[in-house]
C-alpha positions as CSV (number, residue, x, y, z in Angstrom):
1,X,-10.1,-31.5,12.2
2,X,-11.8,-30.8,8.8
3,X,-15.4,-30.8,10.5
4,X,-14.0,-28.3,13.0
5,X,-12.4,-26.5,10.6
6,X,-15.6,-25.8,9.1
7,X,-17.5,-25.6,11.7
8,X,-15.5,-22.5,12.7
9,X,-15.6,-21.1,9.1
10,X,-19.3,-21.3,9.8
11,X,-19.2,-18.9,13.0
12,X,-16.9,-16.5,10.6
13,X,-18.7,-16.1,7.7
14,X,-22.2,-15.7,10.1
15,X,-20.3,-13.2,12.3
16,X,-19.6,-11.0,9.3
17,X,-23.3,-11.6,7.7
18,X,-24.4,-10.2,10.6
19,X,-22.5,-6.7,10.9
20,X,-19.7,-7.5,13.0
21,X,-16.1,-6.2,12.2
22,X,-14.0,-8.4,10.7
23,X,-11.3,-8.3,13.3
24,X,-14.4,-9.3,15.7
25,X,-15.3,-11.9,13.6
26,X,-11.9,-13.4,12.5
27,X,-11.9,-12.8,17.4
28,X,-14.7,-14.7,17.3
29,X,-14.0,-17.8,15.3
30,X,-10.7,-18.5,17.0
31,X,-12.9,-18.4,20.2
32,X,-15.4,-20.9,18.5
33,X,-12.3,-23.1,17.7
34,X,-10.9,-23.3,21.1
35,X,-14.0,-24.2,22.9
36,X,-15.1,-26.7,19.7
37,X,-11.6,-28.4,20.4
38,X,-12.1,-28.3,24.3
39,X,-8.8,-25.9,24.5
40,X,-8.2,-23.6,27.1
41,X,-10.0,-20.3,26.2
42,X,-6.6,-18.1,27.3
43,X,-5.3,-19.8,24.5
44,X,-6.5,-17.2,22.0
45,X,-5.8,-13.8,23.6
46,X,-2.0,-15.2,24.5
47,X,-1.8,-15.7,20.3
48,X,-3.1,-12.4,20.4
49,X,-0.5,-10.8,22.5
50,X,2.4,-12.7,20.7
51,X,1.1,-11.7,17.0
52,X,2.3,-8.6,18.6
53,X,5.7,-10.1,20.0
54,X,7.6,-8.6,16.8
55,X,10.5,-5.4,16.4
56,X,9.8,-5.1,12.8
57,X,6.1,-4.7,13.5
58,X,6.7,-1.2,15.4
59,X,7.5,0.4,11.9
60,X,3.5,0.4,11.5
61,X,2.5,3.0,13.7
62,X,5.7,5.1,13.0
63,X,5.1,5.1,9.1
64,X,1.7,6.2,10.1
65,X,2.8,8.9,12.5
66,X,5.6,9.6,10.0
67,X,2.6,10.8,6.8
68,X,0.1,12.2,9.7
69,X,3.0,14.7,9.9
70,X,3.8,15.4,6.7
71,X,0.5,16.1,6.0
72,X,-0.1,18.4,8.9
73,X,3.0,20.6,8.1
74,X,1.4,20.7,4.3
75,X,4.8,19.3,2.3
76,X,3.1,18.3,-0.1
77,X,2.2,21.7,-1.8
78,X,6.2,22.0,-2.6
79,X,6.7,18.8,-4.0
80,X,3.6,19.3,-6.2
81,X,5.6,22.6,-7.2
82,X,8.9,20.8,-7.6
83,X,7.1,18.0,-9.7
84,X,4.7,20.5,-12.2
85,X,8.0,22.6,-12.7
86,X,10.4,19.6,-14.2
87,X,7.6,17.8,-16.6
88,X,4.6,20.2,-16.2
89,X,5.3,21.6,-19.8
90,X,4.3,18.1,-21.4
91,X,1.0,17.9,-23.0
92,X,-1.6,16.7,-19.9
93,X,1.8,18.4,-17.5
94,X,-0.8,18.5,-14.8
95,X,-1.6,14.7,-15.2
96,X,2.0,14.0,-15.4
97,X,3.0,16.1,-12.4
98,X,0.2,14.4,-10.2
99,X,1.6,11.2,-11.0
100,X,5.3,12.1,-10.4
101,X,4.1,13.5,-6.8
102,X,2.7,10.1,-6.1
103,X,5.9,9.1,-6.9
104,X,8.0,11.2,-4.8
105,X,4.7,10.6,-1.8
106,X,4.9,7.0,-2.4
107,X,9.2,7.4,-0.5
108,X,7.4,9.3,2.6
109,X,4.1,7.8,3.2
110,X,3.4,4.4,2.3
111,X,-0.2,4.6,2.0
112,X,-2.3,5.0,-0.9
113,X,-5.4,6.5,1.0
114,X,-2.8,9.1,2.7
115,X,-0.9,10.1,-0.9
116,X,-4.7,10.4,-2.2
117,X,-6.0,12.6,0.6
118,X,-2.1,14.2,1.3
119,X,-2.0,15.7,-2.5
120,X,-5.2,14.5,-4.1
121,X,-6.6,18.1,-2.8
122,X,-4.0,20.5,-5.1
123,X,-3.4,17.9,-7.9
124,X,-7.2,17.6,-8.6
125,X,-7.3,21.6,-8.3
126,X,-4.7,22.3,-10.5
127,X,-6.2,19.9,-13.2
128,X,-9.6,21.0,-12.8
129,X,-8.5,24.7,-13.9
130,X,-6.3,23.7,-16.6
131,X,-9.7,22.3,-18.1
132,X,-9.8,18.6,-17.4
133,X,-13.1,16.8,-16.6
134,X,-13.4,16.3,-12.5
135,X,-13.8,12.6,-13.1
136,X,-11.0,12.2,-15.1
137,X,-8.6,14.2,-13.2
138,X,-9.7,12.3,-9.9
139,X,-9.3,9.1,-11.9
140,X,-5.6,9.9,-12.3
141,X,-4.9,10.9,-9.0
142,X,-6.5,8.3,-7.3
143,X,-4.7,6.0,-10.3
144,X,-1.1,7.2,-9.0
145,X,-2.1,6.8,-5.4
146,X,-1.8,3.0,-5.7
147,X,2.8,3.7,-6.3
148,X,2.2,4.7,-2.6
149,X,2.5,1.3,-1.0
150,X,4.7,-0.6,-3.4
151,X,7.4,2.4,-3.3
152,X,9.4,2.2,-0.2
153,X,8.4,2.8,3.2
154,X,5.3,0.9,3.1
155,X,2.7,0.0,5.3
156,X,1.9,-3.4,3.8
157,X,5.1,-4.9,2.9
158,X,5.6,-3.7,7.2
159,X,3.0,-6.5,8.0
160,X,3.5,-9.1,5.0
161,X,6.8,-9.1,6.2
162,X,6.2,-9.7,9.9
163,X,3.6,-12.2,8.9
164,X,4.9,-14.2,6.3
165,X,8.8,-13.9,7.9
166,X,10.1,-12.2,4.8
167,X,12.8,-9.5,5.0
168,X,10.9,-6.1,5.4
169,X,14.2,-4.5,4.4
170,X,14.1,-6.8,1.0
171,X,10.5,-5.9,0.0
172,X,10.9,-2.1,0.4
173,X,13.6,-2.7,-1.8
174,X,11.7,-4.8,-4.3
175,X,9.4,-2.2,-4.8
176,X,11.5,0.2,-6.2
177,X,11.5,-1.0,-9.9
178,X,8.0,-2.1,-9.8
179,X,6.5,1.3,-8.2
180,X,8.5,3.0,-10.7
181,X,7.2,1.2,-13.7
182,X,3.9,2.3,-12.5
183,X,4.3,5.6,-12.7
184,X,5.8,5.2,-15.8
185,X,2.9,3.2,-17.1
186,X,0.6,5.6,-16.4
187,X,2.0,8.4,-18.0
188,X,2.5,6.2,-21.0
189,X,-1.8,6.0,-21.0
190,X,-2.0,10.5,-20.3
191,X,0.4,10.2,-23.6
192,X,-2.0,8.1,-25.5
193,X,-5.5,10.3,-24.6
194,X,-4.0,13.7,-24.1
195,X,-5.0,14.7,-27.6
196,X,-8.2,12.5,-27.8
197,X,-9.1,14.5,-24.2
198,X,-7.9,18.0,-25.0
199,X,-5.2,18.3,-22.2
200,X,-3.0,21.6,-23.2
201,X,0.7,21.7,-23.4
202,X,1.8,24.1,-20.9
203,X,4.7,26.4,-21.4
204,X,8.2,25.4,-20.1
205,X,8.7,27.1,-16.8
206,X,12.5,27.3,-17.2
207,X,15.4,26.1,-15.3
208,X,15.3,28.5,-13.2
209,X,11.9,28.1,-11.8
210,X,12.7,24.1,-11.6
211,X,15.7,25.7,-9.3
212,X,13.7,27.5,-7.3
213,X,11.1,24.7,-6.5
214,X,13.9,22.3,-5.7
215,X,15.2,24.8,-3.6
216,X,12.2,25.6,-2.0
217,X,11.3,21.8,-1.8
218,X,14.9,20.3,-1.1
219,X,14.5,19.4,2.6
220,X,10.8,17.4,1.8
221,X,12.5,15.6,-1.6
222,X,15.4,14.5,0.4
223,X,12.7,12.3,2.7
224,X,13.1,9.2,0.2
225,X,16.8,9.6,-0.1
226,X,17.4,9.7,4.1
227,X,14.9,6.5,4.2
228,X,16.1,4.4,1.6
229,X,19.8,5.7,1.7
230,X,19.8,4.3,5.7
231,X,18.5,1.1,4.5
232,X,20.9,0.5,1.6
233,X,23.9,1.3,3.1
234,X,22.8,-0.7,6.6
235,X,22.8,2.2,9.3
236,X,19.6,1.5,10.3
237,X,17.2,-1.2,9.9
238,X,13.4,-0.4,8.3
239,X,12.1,0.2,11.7
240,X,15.1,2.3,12.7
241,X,14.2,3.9,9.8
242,X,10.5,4.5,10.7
243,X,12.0,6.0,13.8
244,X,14.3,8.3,11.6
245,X,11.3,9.3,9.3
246,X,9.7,10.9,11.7
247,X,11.9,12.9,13.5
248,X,13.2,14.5,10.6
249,X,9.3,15.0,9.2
250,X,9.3,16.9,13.0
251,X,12.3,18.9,12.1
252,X,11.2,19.9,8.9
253,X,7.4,20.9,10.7
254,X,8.8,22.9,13.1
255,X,12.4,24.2,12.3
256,X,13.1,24.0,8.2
257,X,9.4,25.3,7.2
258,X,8.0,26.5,10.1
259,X,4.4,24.9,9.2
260,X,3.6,22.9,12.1
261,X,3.0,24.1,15.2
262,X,3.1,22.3,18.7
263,X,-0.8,22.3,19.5
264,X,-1.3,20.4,16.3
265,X,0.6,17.2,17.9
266,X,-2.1,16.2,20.0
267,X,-4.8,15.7,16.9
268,X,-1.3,14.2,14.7
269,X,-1.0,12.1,17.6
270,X,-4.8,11.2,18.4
271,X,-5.1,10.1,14.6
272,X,-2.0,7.9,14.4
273,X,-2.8,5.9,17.4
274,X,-7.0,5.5,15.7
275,X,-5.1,4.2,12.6
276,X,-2.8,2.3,14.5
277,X,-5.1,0.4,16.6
278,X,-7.4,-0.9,13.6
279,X,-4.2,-1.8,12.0
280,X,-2.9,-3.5,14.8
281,X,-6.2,-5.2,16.0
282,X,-6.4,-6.7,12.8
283,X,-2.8,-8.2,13.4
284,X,-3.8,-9.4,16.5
285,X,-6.9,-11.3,15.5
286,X,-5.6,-12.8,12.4
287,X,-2.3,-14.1,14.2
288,X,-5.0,-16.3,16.8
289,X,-6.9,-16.9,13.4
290,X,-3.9,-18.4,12.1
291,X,-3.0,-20.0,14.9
292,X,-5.9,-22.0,14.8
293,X,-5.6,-22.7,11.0
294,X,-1.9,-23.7,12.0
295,X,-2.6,-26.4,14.4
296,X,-6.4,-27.6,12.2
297,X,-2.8,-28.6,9.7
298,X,-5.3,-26.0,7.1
299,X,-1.6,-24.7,5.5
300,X,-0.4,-28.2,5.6
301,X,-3.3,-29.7,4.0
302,X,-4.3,-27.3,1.2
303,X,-0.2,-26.6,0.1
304,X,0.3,-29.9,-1.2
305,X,-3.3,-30.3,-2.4
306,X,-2.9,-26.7,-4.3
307,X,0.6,-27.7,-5.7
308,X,-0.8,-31.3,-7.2
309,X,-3.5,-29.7,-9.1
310,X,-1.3,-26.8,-10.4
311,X,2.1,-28.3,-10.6
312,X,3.3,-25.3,-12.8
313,X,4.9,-21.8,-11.1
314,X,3.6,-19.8,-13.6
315,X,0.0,-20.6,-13.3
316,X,-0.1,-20.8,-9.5
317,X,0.8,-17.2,-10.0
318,X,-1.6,-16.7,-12.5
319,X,-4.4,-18.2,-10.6
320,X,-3.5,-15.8,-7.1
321,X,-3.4,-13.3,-9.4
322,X,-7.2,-13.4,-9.9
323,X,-8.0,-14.4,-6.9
324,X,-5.8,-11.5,-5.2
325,X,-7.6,-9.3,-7.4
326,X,-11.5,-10.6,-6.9
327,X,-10.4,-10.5,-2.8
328,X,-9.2,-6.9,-3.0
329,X,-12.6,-6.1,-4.7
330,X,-14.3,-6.8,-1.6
331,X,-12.2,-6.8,1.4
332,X,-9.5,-4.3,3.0
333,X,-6.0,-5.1,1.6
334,X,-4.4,-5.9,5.2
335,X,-7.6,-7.7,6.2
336,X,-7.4,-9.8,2.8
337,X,-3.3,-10.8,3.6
338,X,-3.8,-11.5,6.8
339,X,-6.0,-14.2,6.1
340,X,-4.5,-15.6,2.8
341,X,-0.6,-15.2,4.2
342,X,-1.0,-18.6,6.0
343,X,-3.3,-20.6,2.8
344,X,-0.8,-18.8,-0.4
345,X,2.8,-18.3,0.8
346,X,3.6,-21.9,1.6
347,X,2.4,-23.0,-1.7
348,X,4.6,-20.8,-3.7
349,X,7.4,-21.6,-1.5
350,X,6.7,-25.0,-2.9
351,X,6.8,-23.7,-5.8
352,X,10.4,-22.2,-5.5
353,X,8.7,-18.6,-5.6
354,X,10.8,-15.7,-4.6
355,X,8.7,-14.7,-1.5
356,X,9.7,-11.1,-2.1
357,X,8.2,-11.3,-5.5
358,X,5.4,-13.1,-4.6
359,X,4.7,-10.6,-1.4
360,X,5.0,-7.4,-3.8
361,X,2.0,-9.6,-6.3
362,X,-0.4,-10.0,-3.3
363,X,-0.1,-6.1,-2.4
364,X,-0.2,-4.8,-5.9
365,X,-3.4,-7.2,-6.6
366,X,-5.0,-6.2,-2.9
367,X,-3.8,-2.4,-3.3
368,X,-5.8,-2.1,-7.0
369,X,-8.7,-3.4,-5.2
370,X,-8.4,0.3,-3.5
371,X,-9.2,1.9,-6.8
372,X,-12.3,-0.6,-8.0
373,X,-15.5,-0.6,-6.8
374,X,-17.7,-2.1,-4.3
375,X,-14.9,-1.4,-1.7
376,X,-12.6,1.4,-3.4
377,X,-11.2,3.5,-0.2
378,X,-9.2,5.8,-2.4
379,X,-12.3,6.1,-4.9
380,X,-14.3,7.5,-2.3
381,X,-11.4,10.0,-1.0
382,X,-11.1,11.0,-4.6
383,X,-14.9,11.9,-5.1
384,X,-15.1,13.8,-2.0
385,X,-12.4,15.4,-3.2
386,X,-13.4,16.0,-6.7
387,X,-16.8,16.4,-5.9
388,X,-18.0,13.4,-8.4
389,X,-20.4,10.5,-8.1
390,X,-19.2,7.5,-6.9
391,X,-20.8,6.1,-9.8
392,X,-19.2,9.0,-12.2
393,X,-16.0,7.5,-10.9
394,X,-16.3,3.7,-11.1
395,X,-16.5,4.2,-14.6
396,X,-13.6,7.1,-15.2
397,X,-11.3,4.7,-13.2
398,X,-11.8,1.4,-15.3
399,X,-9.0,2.7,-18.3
400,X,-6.5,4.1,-15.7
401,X,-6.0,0.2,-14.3
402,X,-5.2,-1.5,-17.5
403,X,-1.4,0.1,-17.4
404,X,-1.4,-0.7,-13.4
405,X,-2.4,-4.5,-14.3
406,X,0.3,-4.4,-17.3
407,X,2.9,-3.6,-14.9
408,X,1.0,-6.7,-12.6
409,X,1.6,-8.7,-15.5
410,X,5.1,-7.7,-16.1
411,X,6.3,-8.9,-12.3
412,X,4.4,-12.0,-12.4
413,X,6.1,-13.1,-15.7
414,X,9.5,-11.6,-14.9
415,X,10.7,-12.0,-11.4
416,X,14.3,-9.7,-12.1
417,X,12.0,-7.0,-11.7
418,X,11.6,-8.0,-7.8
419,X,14.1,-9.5,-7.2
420,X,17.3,-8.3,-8.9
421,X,17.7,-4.9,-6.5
422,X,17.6,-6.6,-3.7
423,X,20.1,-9.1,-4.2
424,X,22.0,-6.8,-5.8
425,X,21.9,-4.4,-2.5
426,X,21.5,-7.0,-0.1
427,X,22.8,-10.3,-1.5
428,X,21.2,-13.5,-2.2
């Protein structure tokens, strides 16, 4: 089976040197498997179809139709209100409110690109005109974009889950401290370089203004609340709550702030199911991918061999942690979990590893690869948006991910910080 194995690593790795897509690829080496081990060639699109075979799974394109809607009725210009009115009057307020809108994002969307491109527009604006440099107030949006997946709903922890058999309901939980701590972290770092970088101290708006905007804002801030709220207290599971999401993103669209009107639904629609499908392809390809790896006894074979040369918890961790991070660099973060799923979790079950811990690690790791160059979706949303190089940007970025790799640091070394909400909600 090792010469197989290879042999279809081989067909992989060429496939992708020569252009294809890596779903085709990933397609194309569970085909070279089957015929290489004289299987039936059905085999593979059957694996196909029942990487599909899962409830939790239809959260996906429901998250996704959930932000496309929220972003077609433009909520985010009132939460950006609501955010620069209660800490706005800080020195860098601008900097500060952008990340606090990730935040508050980060409970409706579950995507980094779609918080970058949902309020990277007015955050970047609004920091621009209070006198930042373009570079750096793109740095710090696309910075705070990365809260978006590890703050519940979120796209990833949707398909870790499903792949890895992990409670989806657990992780969104999990992510609650760290996503925080994030934000937190990085308006630590505006503290420390607000003087150094001239940001101005705005005046306080009042309380009555942050009234107003919470007012104005109350039905779009009350998103996180409905999703999470459902989930703690067990009225509906997370894909009942994708489910949930969106119809009340509809209600708000068409009845609370009249923004969305009904001919827009066929683009919303158009672009949720483009998304969807190359989220879902990817799904299906990887689940005959690691079908193959499954039966070739790959898991079975590299688990022990993994745990023998580590032996210690803390270094396993410490060694995904840069390999997590060196992946992300160069491959999509669902494309890169996909793959490693099957090789990584069994060995830190074998470890004793929290798997919700260990799942919210691999998307933090994959998700910073987002914000670092060669790859770096969100960098290029952020420089079309800030009209910047991308070169301009790849080096602006580089200080804003030291307090995002702190807080990596911080749930590597401390699993309480994933793992205490969720047994507290949930139980162990």
């Amino acid at each position: 089976m090792s010469t197989l194995i290879f042999q279809i690593s081989g067909v992989w790795f060429l496939s992708i040197l020569a252009g294809f897509p890596l779903f085709a690829s990933m397609g194309l080496a569970a085909f070279a498997f089957v015929a290489l081990a004289d299987l039936s060639a059905s085999i593979v699109p059957q694996k196909m179809a029942q990487a599909m075979n899962a409830f939790p799974i239809v959260a996906a394109p429901l998250f996704i139709l959930m932000g496309s809607i929220l972003g077609a009725a433009k909520i985010t210009d009132r939460i950006v209100a609501f955010a620069t009115s209660v800490i706005g009057w800080l020195r860098g307020g601008y900097a500060h409110a952008s990340i606090l809108t990730s935040m508050i994002f980060a409970g409706m969307v579950g995507s980094a690109v779609a918080d970058a491109a949902g309020s990277g527009a007015i955050e970047i604006r609004a920091m621009k005109k209070a006198g930042y440099r373009p570079e750096t107030a793109a740095a710090i949006t696309a910075a705070a974009a990365t809260i978006g997946p590890i703050i519940p709903p979120s796209l990833p922890m949707v398909i870790y889950g499903v792949t890895a058999d992990v409670s989806i309901g657990r992780l969104f939980i999990g992510g609650v401290i760290p996503g925080i701590l994030m934000g937190l972290s990085l308006m630590v770092m505006v503290m420390l370089i607000a003087k150094r970088q001239g940001f101005r101290k705005e005046k306080f708006a009042g309380f009555r203004e942050i009234g107003r905007t919470f007012i104005s804002g109350f039905f779009a801030l009350m998103t996180p609340p409905l999703i999470l709220g459902g989930m703690f207290t067990g009225i509906f599971t997370p894909t009942e709550a994708a489910a949930v999401a969106c119809l009340y993103a509809l209600f708000l669209g068409f009845f609370v702030y009249r923004t969305l009107e009904v001919k827009q639904l066929g683009p919303i629609l158009v672009e949720t199911v483009e998304t969807t499908g190359l989220v879902m392809v990817l799904v299906m390809a990887a689940g005959a991918l690691g079908w193959c790896m499954s039966i070739s006894r790959v898991p079975q074979t590299l688990t022990p061999l993994i745990v023998a040369t580590i032996k210690d918890p803390l270094v396993f961790l410490l060694v995904c942690n840069l390999i997590l991070l060196l992946v992300g660099c160069f491959m999509e973060a669902l494309a890169a979990m996909l793959i490693l799923i099957p090789i990584l979790v069994p060995a830190a079950h074998s470890f004793g590893i929290d798997p919700v811990q260990f799942g919210i690690i691999m998307i933090l790791n994959l998700i910073l690869g987002t914000i670092h160059p060669p790859i770096g979706v969100v960098l290029f949303v952020v420089t079309r948006i800030a009209n910047v190089s991308f070169e301009t940007m790849s080096k602006a970025i580089l200080p804003w991910i030291v307090p995002l790799l702190v807080v990596l640091a911080a749930i590597t070394l401390w699993p309480p910080l994933t793992t205490w909400l969720p047994n507290l909600v949930m139980g162990k």
